[in-house]
Legacy VTK file of the C-alpha trace (Angstrom):
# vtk DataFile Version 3.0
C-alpha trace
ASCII
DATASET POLYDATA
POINTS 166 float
-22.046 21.030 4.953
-25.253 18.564 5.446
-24.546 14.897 6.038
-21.508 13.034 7.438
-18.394 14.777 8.150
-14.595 14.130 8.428
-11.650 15.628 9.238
-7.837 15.230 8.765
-4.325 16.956 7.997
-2.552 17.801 4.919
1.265 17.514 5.383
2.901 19.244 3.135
6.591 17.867 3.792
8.630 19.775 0.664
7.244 21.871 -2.183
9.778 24.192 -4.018
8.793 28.017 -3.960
7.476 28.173 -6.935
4.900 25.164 -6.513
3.630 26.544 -3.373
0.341 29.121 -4.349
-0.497 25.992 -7.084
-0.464 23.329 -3.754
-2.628 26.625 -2.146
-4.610 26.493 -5.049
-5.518 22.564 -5.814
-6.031 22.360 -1.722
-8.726 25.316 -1.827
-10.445 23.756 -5.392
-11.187 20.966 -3.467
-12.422 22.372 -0.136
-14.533 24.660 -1.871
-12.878 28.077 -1.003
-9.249 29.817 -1.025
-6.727 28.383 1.781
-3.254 30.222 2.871
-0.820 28.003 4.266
2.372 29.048 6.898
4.812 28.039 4.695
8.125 27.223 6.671
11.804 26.394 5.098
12.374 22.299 4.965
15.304 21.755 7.094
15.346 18.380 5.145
15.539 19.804 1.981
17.513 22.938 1.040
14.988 25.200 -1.075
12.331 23.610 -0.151
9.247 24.480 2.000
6.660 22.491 4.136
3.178 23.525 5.729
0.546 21.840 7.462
-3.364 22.274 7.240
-6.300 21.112 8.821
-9.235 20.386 6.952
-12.884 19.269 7.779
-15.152 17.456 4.984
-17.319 15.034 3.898
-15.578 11.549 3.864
-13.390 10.971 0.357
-12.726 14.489 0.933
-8.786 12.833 1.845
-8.920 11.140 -1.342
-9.646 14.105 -3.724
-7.183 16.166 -1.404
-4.326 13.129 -2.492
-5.937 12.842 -6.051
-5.693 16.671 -6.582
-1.766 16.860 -5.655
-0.524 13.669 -6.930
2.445 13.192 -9.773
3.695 16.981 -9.099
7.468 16.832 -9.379
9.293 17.527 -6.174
5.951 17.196 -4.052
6.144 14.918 -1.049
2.787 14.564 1.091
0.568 13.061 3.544
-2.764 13.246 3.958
-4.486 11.401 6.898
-8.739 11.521 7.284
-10.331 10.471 10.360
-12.717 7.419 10.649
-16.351 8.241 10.228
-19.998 7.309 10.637
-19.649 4.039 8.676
-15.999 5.464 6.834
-12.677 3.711 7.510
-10.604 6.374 8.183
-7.428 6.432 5.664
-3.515 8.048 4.875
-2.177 8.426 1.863
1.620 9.622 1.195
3.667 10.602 -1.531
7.175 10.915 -2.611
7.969 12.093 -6.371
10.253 8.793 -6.336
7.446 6.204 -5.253
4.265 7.864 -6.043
1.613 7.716 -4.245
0.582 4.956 -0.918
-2.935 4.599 0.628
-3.791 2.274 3.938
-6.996 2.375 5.839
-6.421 3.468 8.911
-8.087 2.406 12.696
-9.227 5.081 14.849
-6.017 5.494 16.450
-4.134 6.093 12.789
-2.366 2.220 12.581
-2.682 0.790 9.712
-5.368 -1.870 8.673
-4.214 -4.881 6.648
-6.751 -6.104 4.510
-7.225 -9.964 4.886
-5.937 -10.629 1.557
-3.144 -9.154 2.229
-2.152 -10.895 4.953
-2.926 -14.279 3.190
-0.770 -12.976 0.613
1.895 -12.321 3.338
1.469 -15.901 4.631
1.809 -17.779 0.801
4.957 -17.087 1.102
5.852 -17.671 4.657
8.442 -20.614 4.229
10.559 -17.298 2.813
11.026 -15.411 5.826
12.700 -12.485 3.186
9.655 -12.665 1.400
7.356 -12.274 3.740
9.088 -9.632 4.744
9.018 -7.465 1.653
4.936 -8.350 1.432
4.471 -7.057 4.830
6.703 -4.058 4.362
4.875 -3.576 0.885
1.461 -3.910 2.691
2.089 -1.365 5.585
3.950 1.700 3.003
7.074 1.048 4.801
9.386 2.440 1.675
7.104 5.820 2.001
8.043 5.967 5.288
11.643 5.687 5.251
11.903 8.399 2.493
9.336 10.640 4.500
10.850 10.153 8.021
13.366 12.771 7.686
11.296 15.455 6.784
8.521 14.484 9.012
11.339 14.737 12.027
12.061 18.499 10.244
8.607 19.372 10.750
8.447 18.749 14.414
7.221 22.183 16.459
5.953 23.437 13.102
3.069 26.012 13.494
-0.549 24.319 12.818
-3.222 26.165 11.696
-7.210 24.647 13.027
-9.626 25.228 11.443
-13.085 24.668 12.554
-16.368 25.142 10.205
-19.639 26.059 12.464
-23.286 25.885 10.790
LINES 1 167
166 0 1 2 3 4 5 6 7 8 9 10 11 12 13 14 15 16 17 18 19 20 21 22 23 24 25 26 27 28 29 30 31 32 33 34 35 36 37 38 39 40 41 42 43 44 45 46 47 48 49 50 51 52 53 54 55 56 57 58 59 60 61 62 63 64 65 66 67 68 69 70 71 72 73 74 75 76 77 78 79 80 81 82 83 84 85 86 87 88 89 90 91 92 93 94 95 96 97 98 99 100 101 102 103 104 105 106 107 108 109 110 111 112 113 114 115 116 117 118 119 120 121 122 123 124 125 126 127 128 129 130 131 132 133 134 135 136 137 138 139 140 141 142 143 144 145 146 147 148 149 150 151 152 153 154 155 156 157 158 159 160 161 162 163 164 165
């Protein structure tokens, strides 16, 4: 792998059964090479299944990971990619309800706000409510009140590093 490189985490947080080896599959299409995940049950969500998986890349490689799993029916995700040489680093999250959220991320994983968005924010500042909903809006918040529970469900789930050398 010459050039820059990345890393980050794929969170799988439900996939029914059957969607599982195509997740397996999509994953490994973009990383160049066949992955297994640990698949555990989703306390969260009865018949459903979560994993985790580390990944190292070149930077975007978080992108095509989101691109490559987004719209599948009953898929909810994360995918996080540290900051780089000259890369903001970056999370993206899914639910099948909301579709799909992406926020550049500092080098501690908060959230960056673009400054247009916070002069958005402040337009409509007289509106407490409203500004409100833009802020929420701007930081995913709605992702992360439909991911929360099975995030909490994952906790003490096995992780699997892996580490490229060459």
């Amino acid at each position: 792998m010459a050039g820059a490189v990345t890393r980050g985490v794929l969170f799988v947080h439900s996939a029914p059964r059957a969607l599982c080896p195509h997740v397996e599959w999509g994953i490994g299409n973009v990383l160049g090479g066949r992955v297994t995940f640990d698949w555990t049950p989703q306390p969260a969500g009865p018949g459903f299944y979560r994993a985790e998986h580390s990944w190292q890349g070149t930077p975007g490689t978080g992108a095509r990971l989101a691109s490559a799993l987004r719209g599948w029916a009953h898929l909810r995700y994360e995918v996080t990619e540290e900051p780089s040489h000259g890369v903001d680093g970056s999370r993206w999250s899914h639910t099948p309800e909301l579709g799909i959220f992406h926020a550049a991320t500092d080098v501690h994983g908060n959230i960056v706000l673009p400054e247009d968005r916070v002069r958005a924010a402040l337009e409509h500042a007289a509106d407490p409510a409203r500004m409100r909903a833009e802020l929420d809006l701007a930081l995913g918040q709605a992702w992360d009140d439909e991911l929360e529970p099975f995030r909490y469900a994952g906790a003490g789930a096995p992780v699997r590093w892996l580490h490229r050398v060459g």
